[in-house]
C-alpha positions in Angstrom: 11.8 6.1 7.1 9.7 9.4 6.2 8.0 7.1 3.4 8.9 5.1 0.2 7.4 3.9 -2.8 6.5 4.5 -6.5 5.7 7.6 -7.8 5.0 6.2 -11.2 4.7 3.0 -12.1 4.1 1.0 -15.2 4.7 -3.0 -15.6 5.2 -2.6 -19.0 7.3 0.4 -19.0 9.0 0.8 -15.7 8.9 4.2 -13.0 10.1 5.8 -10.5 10.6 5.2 -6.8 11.9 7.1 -4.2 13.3 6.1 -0.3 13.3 8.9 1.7 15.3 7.8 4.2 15.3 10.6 7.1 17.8 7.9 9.6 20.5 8.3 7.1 19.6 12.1 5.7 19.5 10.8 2.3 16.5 10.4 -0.4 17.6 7.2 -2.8 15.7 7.5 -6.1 15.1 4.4 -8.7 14.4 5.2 -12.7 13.9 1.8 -13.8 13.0 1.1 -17.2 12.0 -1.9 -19.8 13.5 -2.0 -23.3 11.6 -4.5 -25.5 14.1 -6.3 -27.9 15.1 -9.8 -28.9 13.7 -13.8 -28.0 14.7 -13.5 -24.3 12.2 -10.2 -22.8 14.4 -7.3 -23.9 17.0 -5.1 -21.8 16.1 -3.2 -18.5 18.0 -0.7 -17.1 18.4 1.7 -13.4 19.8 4.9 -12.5 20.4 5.1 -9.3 20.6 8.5 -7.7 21.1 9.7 -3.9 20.4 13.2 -2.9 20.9 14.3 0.4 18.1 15.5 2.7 18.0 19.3 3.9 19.1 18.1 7.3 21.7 16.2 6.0 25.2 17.6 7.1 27.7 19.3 4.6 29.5 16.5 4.1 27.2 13.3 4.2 29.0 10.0 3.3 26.7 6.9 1.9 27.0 3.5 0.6 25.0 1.6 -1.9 25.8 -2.4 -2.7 24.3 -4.2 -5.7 23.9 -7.9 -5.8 23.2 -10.0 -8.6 23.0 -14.3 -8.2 22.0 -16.8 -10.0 19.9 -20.1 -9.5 19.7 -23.0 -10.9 21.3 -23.7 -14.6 23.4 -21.2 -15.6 26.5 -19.0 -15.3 27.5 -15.4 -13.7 30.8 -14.3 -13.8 32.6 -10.7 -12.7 34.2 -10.2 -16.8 36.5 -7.2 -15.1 40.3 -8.3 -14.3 40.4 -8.7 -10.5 42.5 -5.8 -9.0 43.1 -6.1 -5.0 42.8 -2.0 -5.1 39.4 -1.9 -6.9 37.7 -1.3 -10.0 37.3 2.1 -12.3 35.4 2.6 -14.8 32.1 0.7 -15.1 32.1 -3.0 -13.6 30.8 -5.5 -15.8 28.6 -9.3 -15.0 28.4 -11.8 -18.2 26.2 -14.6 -18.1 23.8 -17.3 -19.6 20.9 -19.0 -18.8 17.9 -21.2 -20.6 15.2 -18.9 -19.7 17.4 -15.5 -20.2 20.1 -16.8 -22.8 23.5 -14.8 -22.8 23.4 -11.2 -21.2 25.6 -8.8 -19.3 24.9 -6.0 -16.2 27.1 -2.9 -16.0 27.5 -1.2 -13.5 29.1 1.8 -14.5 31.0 4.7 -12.6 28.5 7.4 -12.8 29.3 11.2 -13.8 32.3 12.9 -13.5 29.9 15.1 -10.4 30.3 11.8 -8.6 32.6 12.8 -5.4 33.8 10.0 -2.9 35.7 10.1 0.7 38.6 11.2 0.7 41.6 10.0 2.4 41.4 9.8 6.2 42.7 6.9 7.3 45.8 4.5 6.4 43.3 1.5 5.1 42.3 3.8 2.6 45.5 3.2 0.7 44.8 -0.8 0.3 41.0 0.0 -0.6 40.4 3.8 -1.9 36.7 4.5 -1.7 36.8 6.4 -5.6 36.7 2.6 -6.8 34.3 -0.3 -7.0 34.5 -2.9 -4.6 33.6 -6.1 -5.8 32.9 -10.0 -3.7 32.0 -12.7 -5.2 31.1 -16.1 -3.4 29.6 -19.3 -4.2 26.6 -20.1 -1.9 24.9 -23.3 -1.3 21.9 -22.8 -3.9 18.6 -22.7 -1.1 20.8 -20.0 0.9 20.7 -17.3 -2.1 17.7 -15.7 -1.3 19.7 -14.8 2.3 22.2 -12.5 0.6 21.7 -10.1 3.3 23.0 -12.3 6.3 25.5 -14.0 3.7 26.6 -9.6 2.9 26.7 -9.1 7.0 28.7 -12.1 7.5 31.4 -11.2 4.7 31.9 -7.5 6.1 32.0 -9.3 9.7 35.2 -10.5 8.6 36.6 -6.9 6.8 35.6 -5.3 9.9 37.2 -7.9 12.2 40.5 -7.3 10.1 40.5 -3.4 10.5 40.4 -4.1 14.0 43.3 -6.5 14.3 45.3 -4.5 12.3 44.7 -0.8 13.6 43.2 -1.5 17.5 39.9 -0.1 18.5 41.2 3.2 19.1 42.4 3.4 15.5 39.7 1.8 13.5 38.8 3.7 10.4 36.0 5.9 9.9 32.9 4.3 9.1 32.2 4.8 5.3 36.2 2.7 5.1 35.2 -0.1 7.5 31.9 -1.1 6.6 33.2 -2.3 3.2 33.3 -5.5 1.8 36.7 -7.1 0.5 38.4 -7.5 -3.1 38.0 -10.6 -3.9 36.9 -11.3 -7.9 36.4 -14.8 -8.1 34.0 -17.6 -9.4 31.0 -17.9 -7.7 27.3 -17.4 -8.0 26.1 -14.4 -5.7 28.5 -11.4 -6.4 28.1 -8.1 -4.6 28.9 -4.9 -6.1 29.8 -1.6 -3.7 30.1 1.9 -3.9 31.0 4.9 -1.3 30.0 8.4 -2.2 30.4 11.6 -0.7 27.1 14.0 -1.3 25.0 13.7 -4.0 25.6 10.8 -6.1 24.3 8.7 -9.6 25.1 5.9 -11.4 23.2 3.0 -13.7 22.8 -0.6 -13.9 22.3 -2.4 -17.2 21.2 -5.3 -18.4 21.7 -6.3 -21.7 20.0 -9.1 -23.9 22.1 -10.9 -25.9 19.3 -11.1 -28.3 18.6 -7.7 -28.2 19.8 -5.3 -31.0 22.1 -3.3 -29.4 23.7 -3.3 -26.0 21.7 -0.8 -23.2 23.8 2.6 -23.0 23.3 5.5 -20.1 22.4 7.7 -22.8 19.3 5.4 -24.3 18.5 4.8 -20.2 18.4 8.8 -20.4 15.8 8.8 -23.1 14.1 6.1 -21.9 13.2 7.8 -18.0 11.7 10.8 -19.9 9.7 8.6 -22.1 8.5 6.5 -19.1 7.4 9.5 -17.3 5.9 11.3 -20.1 4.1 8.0 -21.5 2.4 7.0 -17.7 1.1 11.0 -17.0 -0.5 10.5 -20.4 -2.0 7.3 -19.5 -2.8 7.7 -16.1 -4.7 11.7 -17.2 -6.4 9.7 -20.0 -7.7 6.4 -17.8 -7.6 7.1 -13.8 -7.3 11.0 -13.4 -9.6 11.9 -10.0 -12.5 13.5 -10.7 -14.6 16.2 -8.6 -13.8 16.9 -6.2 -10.5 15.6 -6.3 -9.5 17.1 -9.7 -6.5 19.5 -7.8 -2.6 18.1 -8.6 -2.2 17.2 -4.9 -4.9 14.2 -5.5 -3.4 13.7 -8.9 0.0 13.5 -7.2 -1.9 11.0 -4.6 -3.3 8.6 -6.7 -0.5 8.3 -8.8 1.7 7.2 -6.6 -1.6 4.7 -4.8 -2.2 3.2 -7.7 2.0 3.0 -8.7 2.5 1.3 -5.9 -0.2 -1.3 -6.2 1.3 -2.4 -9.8 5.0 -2.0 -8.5 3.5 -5.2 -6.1 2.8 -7.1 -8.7 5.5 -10.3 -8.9 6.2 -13.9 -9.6 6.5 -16.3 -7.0 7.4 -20.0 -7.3 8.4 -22.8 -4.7 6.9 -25.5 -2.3 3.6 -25.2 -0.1 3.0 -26.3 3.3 -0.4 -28.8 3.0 -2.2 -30.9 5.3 -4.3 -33.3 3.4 -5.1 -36.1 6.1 -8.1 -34.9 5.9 -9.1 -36.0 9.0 -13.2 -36.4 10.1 -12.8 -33.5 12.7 -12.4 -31.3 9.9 -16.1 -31.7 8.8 -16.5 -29.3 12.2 -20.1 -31.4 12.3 -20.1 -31.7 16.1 -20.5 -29.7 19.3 -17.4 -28.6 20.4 -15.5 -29.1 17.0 -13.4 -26.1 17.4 -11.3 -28.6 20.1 -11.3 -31.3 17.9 -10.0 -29.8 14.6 -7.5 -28.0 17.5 -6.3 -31.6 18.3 -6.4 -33.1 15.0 -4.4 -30.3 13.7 -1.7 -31.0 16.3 -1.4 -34.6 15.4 -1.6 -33.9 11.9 0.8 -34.7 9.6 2.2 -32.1 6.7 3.7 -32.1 3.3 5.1 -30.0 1.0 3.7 -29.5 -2.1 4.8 -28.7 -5.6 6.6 -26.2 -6.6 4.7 -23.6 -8.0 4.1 -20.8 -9.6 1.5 -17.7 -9.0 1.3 -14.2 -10.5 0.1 -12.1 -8.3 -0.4 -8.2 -6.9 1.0 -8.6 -3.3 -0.7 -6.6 -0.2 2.5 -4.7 1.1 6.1 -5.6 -0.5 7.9 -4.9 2.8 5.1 -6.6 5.2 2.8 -9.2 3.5 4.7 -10.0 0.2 3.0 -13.5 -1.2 -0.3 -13.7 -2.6 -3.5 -14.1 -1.0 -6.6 -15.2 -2.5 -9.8 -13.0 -1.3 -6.8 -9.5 -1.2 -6.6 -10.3 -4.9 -9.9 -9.6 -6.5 -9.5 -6.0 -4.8 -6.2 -5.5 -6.0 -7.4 -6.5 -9.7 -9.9 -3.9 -9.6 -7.7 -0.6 -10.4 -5.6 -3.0 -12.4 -8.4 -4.1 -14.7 -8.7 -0.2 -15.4 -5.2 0.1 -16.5 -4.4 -3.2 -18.1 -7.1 -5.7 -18.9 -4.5 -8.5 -20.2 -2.4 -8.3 -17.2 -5.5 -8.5 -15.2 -6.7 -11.5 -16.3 -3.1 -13.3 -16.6 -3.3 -13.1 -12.9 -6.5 -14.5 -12.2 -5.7 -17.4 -14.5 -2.4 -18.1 -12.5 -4.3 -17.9 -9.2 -7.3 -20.6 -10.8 -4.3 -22.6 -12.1 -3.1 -23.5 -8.5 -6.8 -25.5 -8.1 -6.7 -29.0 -7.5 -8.9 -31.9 -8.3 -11.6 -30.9 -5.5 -11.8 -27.1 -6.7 -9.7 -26.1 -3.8 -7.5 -22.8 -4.1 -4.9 -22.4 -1.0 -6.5 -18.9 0.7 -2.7 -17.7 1.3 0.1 -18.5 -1.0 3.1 -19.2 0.4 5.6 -20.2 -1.9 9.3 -21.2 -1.0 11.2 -21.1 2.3 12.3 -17.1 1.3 8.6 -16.5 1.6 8.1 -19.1 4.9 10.5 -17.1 6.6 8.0 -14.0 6.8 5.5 -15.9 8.5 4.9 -17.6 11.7 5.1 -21.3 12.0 1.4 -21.5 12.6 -0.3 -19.9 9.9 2.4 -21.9 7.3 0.2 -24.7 6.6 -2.8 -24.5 4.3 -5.6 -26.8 4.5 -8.4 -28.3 1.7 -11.1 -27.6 3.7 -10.5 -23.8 4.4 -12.3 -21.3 2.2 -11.8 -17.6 1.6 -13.6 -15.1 0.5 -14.3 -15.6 -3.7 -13.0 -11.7 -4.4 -11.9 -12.3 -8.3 -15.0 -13.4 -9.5 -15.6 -9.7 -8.9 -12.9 -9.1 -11.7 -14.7 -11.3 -13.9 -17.9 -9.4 -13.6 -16.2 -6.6 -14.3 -14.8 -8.4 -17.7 -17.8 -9.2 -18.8 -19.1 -5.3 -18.0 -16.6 -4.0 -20.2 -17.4 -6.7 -22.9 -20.9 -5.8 -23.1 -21.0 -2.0 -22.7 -21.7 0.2 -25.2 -18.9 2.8 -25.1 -16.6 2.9 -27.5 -12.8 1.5 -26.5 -9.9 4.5 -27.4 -6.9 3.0 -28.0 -3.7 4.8 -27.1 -1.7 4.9 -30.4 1.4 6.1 -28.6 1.8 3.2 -26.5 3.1 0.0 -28.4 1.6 -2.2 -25.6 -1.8 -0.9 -25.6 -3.3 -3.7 -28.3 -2.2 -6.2 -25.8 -3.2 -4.2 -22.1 -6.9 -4.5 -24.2 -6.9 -7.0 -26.6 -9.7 -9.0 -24.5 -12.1 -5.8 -24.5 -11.4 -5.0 -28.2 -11.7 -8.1 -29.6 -14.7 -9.7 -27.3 -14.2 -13.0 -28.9 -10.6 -13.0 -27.3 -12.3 -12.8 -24.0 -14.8 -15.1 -24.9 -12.3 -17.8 -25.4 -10.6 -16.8 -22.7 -13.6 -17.3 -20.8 -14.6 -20.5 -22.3 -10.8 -21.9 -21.3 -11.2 -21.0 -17.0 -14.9 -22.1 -17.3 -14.2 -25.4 -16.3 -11.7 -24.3 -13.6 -14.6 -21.4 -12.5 -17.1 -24.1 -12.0 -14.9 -27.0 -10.5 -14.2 -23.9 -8.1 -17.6 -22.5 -7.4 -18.9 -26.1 -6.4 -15.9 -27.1 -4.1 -17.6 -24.2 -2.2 -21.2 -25.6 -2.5 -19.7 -29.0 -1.1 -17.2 -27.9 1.7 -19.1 -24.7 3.1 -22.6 -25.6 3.4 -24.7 -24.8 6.1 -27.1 -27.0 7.6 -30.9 -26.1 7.2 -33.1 -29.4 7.6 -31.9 -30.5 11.0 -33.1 -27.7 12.8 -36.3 -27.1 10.9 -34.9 -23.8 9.8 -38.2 -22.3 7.8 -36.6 -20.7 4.4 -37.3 -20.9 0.6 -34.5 -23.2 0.0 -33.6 -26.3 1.9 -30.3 -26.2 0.1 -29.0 -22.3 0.4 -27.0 -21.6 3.7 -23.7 -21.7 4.5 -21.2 -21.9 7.3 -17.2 -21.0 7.0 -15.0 -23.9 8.2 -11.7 -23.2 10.3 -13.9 -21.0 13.0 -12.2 -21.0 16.3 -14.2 -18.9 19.7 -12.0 -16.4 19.0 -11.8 -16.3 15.0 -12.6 -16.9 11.7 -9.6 -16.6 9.6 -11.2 -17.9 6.8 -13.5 -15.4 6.3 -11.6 -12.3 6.6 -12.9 -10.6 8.9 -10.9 -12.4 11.6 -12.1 -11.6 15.2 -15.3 -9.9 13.9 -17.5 -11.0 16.6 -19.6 -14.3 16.0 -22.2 -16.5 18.2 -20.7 -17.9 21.0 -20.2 -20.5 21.4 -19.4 -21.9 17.9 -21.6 -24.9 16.8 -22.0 -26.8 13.6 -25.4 -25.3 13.2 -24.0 -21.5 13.0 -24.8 -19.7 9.5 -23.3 -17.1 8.6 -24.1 -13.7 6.6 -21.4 -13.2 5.0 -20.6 -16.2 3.4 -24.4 -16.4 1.5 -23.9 -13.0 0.9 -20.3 -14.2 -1.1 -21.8 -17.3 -2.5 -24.8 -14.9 -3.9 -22.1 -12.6 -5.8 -20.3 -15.8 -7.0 -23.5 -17.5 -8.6 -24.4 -14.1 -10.1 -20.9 -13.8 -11.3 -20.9 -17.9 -13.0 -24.5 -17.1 -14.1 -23.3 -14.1 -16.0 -20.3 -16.0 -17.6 -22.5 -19.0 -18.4 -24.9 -16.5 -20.3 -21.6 -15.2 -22.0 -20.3 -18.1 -23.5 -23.8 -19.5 -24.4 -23.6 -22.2 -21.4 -27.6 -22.0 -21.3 -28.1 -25.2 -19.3 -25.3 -24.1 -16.4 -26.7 -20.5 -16.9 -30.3 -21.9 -16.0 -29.1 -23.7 -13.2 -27.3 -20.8 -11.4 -30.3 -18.5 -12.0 -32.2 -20.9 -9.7 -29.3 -21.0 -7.1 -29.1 -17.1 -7.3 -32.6 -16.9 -6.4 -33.0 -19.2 -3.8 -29.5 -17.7 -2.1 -31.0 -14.2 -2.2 -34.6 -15.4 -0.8 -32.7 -17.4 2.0 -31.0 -14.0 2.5 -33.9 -12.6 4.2 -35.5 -15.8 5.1 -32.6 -17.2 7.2 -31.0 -14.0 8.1 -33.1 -10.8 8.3 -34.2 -10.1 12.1 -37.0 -7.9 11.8 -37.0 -6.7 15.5 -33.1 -5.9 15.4 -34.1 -4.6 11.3 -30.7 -5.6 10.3 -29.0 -8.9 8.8 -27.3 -11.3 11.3 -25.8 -14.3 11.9 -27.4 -17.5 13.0 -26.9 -20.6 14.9 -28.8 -23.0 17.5 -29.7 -21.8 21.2 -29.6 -24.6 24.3 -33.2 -25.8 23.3 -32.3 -26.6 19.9 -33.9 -23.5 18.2 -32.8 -21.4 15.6 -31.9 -18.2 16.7 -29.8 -14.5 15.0 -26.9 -13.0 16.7 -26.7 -9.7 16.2 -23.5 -7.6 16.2 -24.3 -4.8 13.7 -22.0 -3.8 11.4 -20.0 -5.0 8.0 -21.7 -8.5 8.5 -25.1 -6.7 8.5 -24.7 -5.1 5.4 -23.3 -7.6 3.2 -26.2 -8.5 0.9 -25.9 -4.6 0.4 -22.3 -4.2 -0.3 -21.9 -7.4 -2.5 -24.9 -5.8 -4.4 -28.2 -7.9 -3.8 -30.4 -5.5 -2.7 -32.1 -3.8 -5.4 -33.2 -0.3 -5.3 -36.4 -1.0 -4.1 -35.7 -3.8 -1.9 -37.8 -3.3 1.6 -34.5 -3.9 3.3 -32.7 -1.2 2.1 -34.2 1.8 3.9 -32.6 -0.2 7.3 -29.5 -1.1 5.8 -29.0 2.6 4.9 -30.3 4.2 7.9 -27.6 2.2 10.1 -25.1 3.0 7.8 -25.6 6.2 8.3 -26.0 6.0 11.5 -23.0 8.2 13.5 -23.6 6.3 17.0 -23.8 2.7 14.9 -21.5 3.0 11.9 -20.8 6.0 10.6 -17.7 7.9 11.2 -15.8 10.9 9.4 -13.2 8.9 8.0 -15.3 5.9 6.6 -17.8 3.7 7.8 -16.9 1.6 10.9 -16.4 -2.3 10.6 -18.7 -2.9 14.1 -21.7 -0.4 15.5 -20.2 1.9 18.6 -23.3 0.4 20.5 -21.8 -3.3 20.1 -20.6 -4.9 23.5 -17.6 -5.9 21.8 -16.7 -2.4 20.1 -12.8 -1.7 20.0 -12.0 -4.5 22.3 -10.0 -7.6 22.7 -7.6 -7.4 18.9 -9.7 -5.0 17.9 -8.8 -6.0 14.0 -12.5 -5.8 12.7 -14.2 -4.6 16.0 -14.0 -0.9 14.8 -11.2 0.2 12.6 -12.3 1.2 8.6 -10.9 -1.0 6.1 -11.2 0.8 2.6 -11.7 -2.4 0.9 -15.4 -2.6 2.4 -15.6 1.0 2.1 -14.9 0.3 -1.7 -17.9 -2.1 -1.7 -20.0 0.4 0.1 -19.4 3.2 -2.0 -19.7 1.4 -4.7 -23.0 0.4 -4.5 -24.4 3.4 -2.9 -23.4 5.2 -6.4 -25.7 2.3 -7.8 -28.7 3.4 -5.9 -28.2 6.8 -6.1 -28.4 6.4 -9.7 -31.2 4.4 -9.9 -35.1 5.5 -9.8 -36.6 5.0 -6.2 -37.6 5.6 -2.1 -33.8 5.7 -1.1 -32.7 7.7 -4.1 -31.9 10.7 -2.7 -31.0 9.2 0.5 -28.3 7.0 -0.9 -27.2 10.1 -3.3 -26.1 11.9 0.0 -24.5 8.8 1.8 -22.6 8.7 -1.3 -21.2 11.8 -2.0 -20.4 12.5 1.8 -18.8 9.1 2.2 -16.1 9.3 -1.0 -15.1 12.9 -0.1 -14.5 11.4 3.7 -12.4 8.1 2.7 -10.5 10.2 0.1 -9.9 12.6 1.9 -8.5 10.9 5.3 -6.6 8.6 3.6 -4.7 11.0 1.7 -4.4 13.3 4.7 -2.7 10.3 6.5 -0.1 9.6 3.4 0.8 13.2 3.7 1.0 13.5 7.1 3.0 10.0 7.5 4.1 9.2 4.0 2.3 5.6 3.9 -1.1 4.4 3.0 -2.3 1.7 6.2 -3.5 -1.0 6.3 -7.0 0.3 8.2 -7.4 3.5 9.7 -9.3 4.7 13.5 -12.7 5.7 13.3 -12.6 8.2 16.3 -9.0 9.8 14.5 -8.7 8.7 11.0 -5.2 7.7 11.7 -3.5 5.0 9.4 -2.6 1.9 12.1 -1.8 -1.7 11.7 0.5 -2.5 8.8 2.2 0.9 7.0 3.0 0.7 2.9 -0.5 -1.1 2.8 -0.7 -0.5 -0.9 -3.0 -3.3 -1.7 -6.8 -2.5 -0.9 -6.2 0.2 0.3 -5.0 1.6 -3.5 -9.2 1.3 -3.9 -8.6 5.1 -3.0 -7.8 5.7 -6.5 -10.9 3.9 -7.9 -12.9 6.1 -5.8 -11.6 9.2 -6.8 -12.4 8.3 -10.3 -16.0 7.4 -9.4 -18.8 10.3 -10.3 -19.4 13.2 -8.5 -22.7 13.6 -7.7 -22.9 16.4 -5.3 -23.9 19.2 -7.6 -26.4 17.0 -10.1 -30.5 17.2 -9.4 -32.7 14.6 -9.5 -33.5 14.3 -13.0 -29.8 14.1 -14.0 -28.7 11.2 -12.3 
């Protein structure tokens, strides 16, 4: 693949998406498009067009097979006559369900431009290639969601027959025998093909019953330009890159980022893989735990749980397509941007999968479709395992918009645009929306208080609070899963009396964040009582983990005589007060945190800042996951609040101004350098290269590009005009 994704992309409206698929010479574009209409979600249509690549040769021969199925209650049925030759003209699918009522899909025969093979072979004459083939089957209802090996397994047999009937030295040409058979029949999974020769185009329709009218090719033709026409306008108007990234190759960029971080947006439902024996070991309370919790975890038993049901913005669609919890509250950032409503539809789903204890599964895997893309091993889910509390960043960001003072501009010619900001123009919308998760928010926020706690008494730690330190369960010598940041290196070895900087650096955000909604919605008692754990978590900050010799934050935990001591790997864990924004401006910690920032032999790179120092023992070895690569979503956290002190009177001013401005152009600009040289955004990129690695079509965090490039450009203003 030479890349594929959206070029423009709107949930409510639909997009564009292209494959450019250099193995077989062809680029495969998708205009899809919503039409509203009717009780049962409107009509939705496709063109499908192929256009062969410059390489491709004069005569390029291609195959596209659609597949509709249905699960559950309900009826799909192939409403053409069978015909053992094939079908011409348009194909049609009727059929009727609770959710969806009665509807049809055409599939129709494209333009008259459409050319297909011609005849080459004798088996063309019992199956000419200028018709529609059409299969239909009945599969055993948990198998659907395998309609790839079910297809392979249904041509084995065609191709099987070729063979008996002509030899192996008189098999047809490929485009003939890689076809699936005639066979219109009832059945739930029904596969629809067609063989072109060159360029090609055709559409798929679905029709509401309830709608108005049934979907033609000529409204789908009206409806792509108005797609296209209504996202530039919205996208120009809300997310268009400023300075220095106000040029149509940036524009072009962060279109398609920000495209393809909505087109991962999706609804997953099924069973979950729990362990709730809840077995002592978990507490991780004793020396050693790390080969308890092992053996408990082997002897353990499992359930599943449910079903249900999450909304969610997914990391990568081809890679990492389920839902995971501390990935989300990135994702939602652009989104919140674009569409408030949708935003916050998604962080409800996610805080409606809580349970009793507060506990939110860290990665959602729903269903055995979405089992099968993960190993064994990482399936189950346990109570006790915390992640990082990302969407209470969305919420802060809610309540931003609620309270500023610039004026919303609505986008009178987009129907949905009432509802994408109904909670920010009506701020009594979001203040009952508010008012409804606050119970769920809370109930959340102290399962993390209760599970996560670090222990300060025993080891006559000396800090403000007693109370305010906390430890991520589910460490291993190797890794912390849990928090993120994986095989980020820790104290060795692990022991219950660890503390670690991240995690108070999180729970600091998260009580700012439930402070702020408790002053929203006039919870003044809750409010008071969060402002007190705020400020104790932030004095503990320094008290428990500021080493003044090493000047930077670190870790803690207990040395062979029982003291408390820091480990020190510089790095993302040593700025994390900074980048979840609880350093003020004139915080005496700041100039350090800065400076080794800034720092090319300790963080700094050209391509981002580094997620572990170049002077650390451990830099770029064993996985080397977070021992050096640049992750944008802490970059995004950086920059962020860089920007804040750069725009904020005091000693780092300037200094922070600089750091800012050289920073954005640097992650901008490597990360679109990498899309255009490879045609994918990555998952992390190399500090000593800037070259995309790990997972490709990363268009989760990593769409934080786009955020970025809207930021302020700072490079030309003086002092007095920040």
């Amino acid at each position: 693949m030479a890349g594929y994704g959206w070029d423009e992309y709107d949930i409510r409206h639909g997009g564009r998406q292209i494959i450019h698929d250099a193995g077989n010479k062809l680029d495969l574009t998708t205009e899809f498009v919503k039409f509203p209409g009717g009780q049962n979600g409107g009509s939705w249509g496709v063109r499908v067009k192929g256009t062969p690549r410059e390489d491709a040769p004069s005569r390029l021969m291609s195959t596209v097979i659609f597949y509709a199925s249905m699960e559950g209650l309900g009826t799909l049925a192939v409403e053409n006559e069978p015909n053992e030759l094939g079908h011409e003209g348009s194909v049609t699918l009727k059929g009727q369900s609770n959710g969806l009522g009665d509807f049809t899909i055409d599939i129709t025969a494209g333009p008259d431009t459409n050319q297909h093979p011609p005849r080459t072979h004798d088996a063309y004459g019992s199956k000419p290639l200028d018709r529609t083939l059409v299969a239909s089957f009945q599969a055993p209802e948990e198998a659907i969601w395998q309609t790839k090996p079910l297809l392979f397994s249904h041509m084995k047999t065609q191709i099987d027959e070729y063979i008996k009937q002509y030899g192996n030295e008189n098999t047809p040409p490929p485009w003939q025998t890689f076809t699936i058979g005639n066979e219109v029949r009832e059945g739930n999974v029904h596969l629809i093909q067609k063989v072109f020769e060159g360029a090609f185009e055709f559409d798929i329709m679905y029709s509401s019953g309830s709608s108005p009218e049934p979907l033609t090719s000529d409204e789908l033709s009206k409806g792509i330009s108005r797609t296209t026409e209504s996202f530039a306008a919205r996208f120009n108007k809300i997310l268009m890159p400023k300075s220095p990234f106000d040029k149509p190759k940036y524009q072009s960029f962060a279109k398609s980022m920000f495209s393809n971080l909505v087109g991962g947006i999706g609804y997953f439902y099924g069973d979950a893989v729990v362990d709730r024996t809840y077995a002592p070991e978990y507490e991780e309370e004793n020396e050693g735990f790390w080969q308890e919790t092992a053996e408990a975890r082997n002897r353990a038993g499992f359930k599943l749980e449910g079903p249900s049901e999450l909304y969610t913005s997914i990391p990568s669609r081809p890679f990492f397509p389920r839902g995971f919890l501390w990935d989300e509250g990135f994702h939602l950032l652009p989104i919140a941007e674009w569409d408030m409503d949708l935003t916050l539809e998604i962080v409800r789903s996610w805080f409606k999968l809580m349970d009793d204890d507060g506990w939110i599964g860290r990665e959602q895997i729903l269903g055995a479709e979405a089992r099968s893309k993960v190993p064994v091993e990482f399936q189950i889910q346990y109570p006790h395992y915390a992640n990082p509390p990302t969407l209470f960043l969305v919420l802060e960001t809610l309540i931003d918009k609620i309270k500023s003072e610039i004026p919303l501009s609505l986008d009178t010619n987009d129907v949905y645009d009432p509802i994408r900001n109904a909670h920010l123009q009506n701020p009594d919308q979001a203040l009952t929306y508010l008012r409804e998760i606050y119970p769920l928010l809370k109930r959340h926020y102290l399962w993390y208080r209760k599970t996560q706690w670090g222990d300060v008494k025993s080891y006559d730690r000396d800090a403000f609070s007693t109370k305010e330190a906390y430890r991520w369960r589910g460490r291993s010598p190797e890794h912390i899963l849990t928090s993120g940041l994986d095989d980020y290196p820790r104290p060795q070895p692990p022991h219950p009396g660890e503390l670690h900087t991240d995690l108070i650096s999180w729970m600091g955000m998260m009580t700012r964040s439930m402070r702020r909604i408790a002053e929203t919605i006039k919870e003044t008692d809750d409010a008071s009582e969060f402002a007190g754990y705020e400020k104790a978590i932030i004095r503990n900050i320094d008290d428990l983990h500021w080493d003044s010799e090493a000047k930077t934050y670190c870790d803690a935990t207990i040395d062979d005589y029982e003291e408390s001591i820091h480990v020190c790997h510089k790095g993302y864990i040593s700025i994390f007060p900074f980048m979840t924004g609880l350093l003020p401006p004139d915080s005496p910690r700041l100039g350090a945190v800065l400076d080794l920032i800034s720092d090319p032999e300790e963080l700094w790179s050209d391509y981002g800042i580094r997620s572990l120092s170049k002077k650390d023992q451990f830099y770029e070895t064993g996985e080397n996951y977070w021992r050096s690569p640049i992750w944008m979503n802490m970059n995004y956290l950086i920059v962020k609040n860089l920007l804040i002190i750069a725009k904020s009177t005091g000693p780092h001013q300037k200094q922070a101004r600089d750091m800012y401005t050289k920073l954005r152009s640097n992650l901008v600009n490597n990360v679109y350098n990498e899309w255009e040289r490879t045609g994918f955004a990555w998952e992390q990129y190399n500090p000593a290269t800037g070259a995309g690695q790990r997972t490709q079509h990363f268009t989760g965090w990593t769409s934080l590009v786009v955020k970025i490039m809207t930021m302020e450009d700072l490079s030309g203003k003086k002092h007095d005009e920040l």
